[in-house]
N, C-alpha and C positions, 0 to 999 in steps of 0.2 A: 427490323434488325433484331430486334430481342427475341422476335417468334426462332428465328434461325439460331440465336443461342441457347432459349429456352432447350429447343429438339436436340442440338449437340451434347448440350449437358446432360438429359436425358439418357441419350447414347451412353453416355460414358461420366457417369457422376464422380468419378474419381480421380477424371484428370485435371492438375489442379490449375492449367492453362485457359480449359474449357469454363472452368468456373470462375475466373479471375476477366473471362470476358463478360461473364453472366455479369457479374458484379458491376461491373461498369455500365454495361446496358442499365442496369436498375439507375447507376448513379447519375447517368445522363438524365432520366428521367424524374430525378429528385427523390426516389421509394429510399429511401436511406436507412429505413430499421432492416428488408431485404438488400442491400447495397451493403453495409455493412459485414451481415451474416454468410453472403459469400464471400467476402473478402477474406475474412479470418479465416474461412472454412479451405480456402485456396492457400491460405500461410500454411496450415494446419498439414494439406495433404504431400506442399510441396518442399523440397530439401535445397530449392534453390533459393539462396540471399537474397538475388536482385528480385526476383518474382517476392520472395516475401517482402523486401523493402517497399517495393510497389504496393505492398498489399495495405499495411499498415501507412504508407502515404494515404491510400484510399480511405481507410477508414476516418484516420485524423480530418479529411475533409469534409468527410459526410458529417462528422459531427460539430465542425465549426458552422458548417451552415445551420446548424440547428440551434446554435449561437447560446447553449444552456449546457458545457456539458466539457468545460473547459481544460479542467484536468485529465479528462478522457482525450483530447486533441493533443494537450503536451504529451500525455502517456505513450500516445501511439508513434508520436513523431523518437521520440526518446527510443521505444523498441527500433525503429527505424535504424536510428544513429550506431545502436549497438550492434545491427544486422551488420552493417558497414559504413564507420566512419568517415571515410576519403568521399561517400557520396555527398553531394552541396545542399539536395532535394529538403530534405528534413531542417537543415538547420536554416534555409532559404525561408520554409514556413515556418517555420520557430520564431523568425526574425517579425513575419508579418504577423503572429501572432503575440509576441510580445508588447510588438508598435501601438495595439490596441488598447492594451494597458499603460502604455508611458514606462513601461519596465525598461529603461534605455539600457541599464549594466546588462543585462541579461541579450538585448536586441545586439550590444557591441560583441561580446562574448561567440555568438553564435556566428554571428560576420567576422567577427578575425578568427575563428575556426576554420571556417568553411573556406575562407581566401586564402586558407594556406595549400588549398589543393590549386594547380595548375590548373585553368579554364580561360575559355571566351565566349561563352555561351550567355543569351539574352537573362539566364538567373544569376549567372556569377556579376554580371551588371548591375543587376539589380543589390544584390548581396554590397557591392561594391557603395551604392545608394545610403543602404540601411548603415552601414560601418560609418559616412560621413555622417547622415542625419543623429546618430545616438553619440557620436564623438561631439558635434556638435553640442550636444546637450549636456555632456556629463567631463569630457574633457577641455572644455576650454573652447572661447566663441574661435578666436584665431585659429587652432585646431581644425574645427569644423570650417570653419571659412576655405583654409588652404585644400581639403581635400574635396569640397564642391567646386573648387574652380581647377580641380586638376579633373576631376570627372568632365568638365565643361569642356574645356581648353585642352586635356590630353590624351583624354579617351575615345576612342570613336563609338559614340552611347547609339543604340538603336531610338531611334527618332523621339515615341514618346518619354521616354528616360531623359533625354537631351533638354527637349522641351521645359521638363519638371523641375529637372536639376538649373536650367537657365534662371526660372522662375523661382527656386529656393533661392539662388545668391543675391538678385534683384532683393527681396528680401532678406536674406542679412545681410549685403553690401561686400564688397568684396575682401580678401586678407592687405595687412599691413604692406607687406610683400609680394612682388611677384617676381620670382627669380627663375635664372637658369640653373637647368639641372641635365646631366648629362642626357638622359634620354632622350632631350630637345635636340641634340645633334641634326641630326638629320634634317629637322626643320628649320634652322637655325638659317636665316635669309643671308647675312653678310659674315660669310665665312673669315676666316684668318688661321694664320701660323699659328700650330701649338692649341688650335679649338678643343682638340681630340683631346688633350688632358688635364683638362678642365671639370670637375665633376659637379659643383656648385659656384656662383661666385657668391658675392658679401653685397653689393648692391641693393637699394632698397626697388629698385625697378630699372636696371640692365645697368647705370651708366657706364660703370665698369668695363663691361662691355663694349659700349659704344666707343669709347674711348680705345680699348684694343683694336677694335674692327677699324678703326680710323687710322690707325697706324698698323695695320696688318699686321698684329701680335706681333711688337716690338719688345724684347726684349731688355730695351735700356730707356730710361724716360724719366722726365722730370715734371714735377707737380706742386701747385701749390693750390693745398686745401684748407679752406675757411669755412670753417664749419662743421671740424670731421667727426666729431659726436664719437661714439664706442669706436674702439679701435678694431674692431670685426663685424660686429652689428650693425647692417644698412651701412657699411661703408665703403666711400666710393675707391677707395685706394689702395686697400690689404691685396685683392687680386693685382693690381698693379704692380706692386712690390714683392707678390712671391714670380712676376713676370721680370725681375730684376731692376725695378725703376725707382726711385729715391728722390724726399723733394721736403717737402716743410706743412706739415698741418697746425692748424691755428683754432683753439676753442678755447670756453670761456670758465669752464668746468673742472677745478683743482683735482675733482676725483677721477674724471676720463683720459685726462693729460696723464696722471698717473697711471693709470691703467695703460694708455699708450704707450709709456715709457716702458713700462715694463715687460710689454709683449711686442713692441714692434721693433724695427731697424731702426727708421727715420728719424727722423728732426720733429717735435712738436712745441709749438707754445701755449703755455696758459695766458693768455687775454684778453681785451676786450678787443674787437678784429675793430669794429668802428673807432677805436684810437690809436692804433699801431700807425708809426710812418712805416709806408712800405718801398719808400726808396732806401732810406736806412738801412730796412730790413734786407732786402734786395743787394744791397754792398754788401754789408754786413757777410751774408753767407756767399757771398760771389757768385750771385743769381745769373745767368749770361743775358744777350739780349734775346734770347726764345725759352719759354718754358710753352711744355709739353700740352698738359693739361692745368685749367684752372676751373675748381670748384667754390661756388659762391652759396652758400645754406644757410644762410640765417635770417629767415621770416622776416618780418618785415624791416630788418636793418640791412640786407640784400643790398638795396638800392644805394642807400648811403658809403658800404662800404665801396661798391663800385664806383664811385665817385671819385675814391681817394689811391685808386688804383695808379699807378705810374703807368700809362699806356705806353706816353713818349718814348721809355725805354726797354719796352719789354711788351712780345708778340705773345700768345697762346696761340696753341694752336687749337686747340679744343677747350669750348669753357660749358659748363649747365651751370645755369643760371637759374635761381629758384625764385620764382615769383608770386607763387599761389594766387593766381587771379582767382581759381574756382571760389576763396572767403575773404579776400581780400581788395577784389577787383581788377579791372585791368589796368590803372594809371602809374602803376609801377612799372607794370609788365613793358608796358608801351613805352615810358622812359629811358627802361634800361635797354631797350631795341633800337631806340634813335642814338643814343652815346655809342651802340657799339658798331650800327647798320655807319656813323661817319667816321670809325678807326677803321671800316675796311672788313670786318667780320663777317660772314653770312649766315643768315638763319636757317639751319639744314633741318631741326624738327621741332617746329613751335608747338607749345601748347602741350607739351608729354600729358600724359594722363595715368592717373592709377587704375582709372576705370573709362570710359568712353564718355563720359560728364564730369570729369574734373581735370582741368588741367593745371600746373602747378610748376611746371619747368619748361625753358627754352634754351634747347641746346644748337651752340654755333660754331665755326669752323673758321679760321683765318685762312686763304687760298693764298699767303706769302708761304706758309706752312706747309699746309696738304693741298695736294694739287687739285685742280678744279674736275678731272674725273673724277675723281676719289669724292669730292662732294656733290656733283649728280648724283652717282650712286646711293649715297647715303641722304637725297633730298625727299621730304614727305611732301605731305600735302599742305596749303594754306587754311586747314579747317579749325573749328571751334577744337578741338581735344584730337591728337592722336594719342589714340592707347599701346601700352607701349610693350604689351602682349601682341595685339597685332603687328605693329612694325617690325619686332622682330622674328617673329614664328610666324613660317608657314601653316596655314588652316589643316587639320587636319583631314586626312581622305577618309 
């Protein structure tokens, strides 16, 4: 092949086409001080951008691999940028060149550059890559956490990218959260009324959700939540309530009651949920005999508050149940499954998980409630953890 460029060029040494393939011929072959000097010499002849942006990619390569000459590879990628910014190319190897050095400001910089041009091509993935790995390092671990597992879980990565990035969150474990976000539409398994305008919820891993899909985006509902922690943050009932639904949350925390009060509709109490009567409580606010949803979070007092629960007078119809077997074990978990497996309850997704090895909640469904279709539909498997990324998004294609 190079005899055939060699003679063309030959022909015609001043076209700067011909000598931009010479160029290459050398650099396939490794000659990189001649790989080089046709490259410039074909910037040099030709008026065209892309040919030159090419050209100056080519050079920047030739002299990474010569791995001494480092300023000269930024220089060249840099002319590139100026030829034509909107291309990905230069700031793509900018990125694997920065990586080398740990320069993550600079490696982030060139990937949120570069991803503001429109693509789906196997470097704009990669670029996509680069932007989580240096977010990760410079912005914050949760940061980087949340955009490795949307790479993972949202992207369709060419195979080895997929692999990599599977293997980077395995390594740093996955984000606090894992929520829905409008773009999941599509994949979103148990649909309901009113999905479409929905662009995030507040959930720390769907329940929210689950809870809507269970009642096919009902717009009027009642709850009662023990345990509601921030009044937006991981919580299982702000999406509930801008769905029209009102009800009673209960924490222990003077400052987040506060904060509740201040930013929500609802009813909240500051105290301690393991001493509250909750038949009182239940007259008191004229609870009827069915509440909607019932939320139980609080570590390992979980169990005990369930104990002091009024069943006798009052159905759920959806409860999560938090048990954290994954550090806790399972004699809670198991517990609070036989008190509610003999009120009549059923177990529709044991064992939620934040990740595919931790599970942490058991959520169940009263069938006086929601009809017994409605909980086939929504019934998982009997396994150690469902993850709860899976159960609710379809895999993508």
């Amino acid at each position: 092949m190079i005899q055939t460029a060699l003679e063309t060029h030959v022909m015609d040494p001043k076209n700067p086409y011909k000598c931009f393939e010479l160029a290459k011929e050398y650099d396939q072959l490794e000659q990189g001080a001649m790989a080089v000097s046709l490259y410039l010499k074909a910037a040099d002849l030709s008026d065209n951008k892309d040919l030159q942006y090419d050209c100056m990619i080519g050079v920047a390569l030739c002299y990474d691999r010569q791995r001494d000459r480092g300023y000269t590879v930024e220089g060249a990628l840099f002319d590139a940028i100026a030829l034509d910014p909107t291309r990905t190319t230069a700031h793509y190897y900018l990125c694997k060149f920065y990586e080398g050095g740990a320069q993550w400001k600079k490696v982030l910089m060139h990937a949120n550059t570069a991803l503001q041009f429109e693509q789906s091509d196997k470097e704009y993935q990669d670029l996509l890559y680069y932007q989580a790995l240096a977010t990760w390092y410079i912005c914050g671990q949760q940061n980087g956490k949340h955009l490795f597992f949307d790479l993972v879980h949202r992207h369709n990565l060419y195979p080895e990218l997929k692999q990599k990035c599977i293997e980077k969150l395995d390594q740093i474990f996955y984000p606090d959260t894992i929520q829905y976000k409008h773009e999941d539409y599509e994949r979103f398994k148990y649909t309901f009324q009113h999905l479409e305008t929905i662009e995030k919820n507040y959930s720390k891993h769907f329940q929210d959700m689950f809870v809507l899909s269970a009642y096919n985006g009902k717009t009027s509902g009642s709850w009662l939540e023990i345990g509601s922690g921030d009044p937006f943050i991981h919580n299982n009932t702000a999406l509930l309530e801008q769905f029209g639904w009102n009800g009673i949350s209960i924490d222990n925390s003077e400052a987040l009651c506060y904060n509740f009060k201040e930013n929500r509709n609802s009813t909240v109490i500051c105290a301690d949920a393991t001493e509250i009567g909750y038949a009182d409580l239940f007259e008191k606010h004229l609870i009827g005999p069915v509440v909607d949803y019932l939320q139980i979070d609080c570590d390992e007092a979980s169990i005990d508050i369930l104990k002091r629960l009024p069943f006798d007078s009052v159905k759920f119809g959806v409860i999560t149940f938090e048990h954290d077997s994954y550090r806790l074990g399972g004699e809670r978990r198991d517990e609070a499954r036989q008190i509610l497996f003999k009120l009549g309850y059923e177990l529709v997704v044991p064992n939620v998980g934040f990740t595919n090895i931790h599970p942490y909640e058991d959520w169940f469904i009263h069938p006086d409630v929601i009809d017994k279709d409605t909980i086939r539909k929504f019934q998982a498997p009997p396994v150690e953890c469902n993850f709860v990324w899976d159960y609710f998004i379809e895999a993508a294609e």
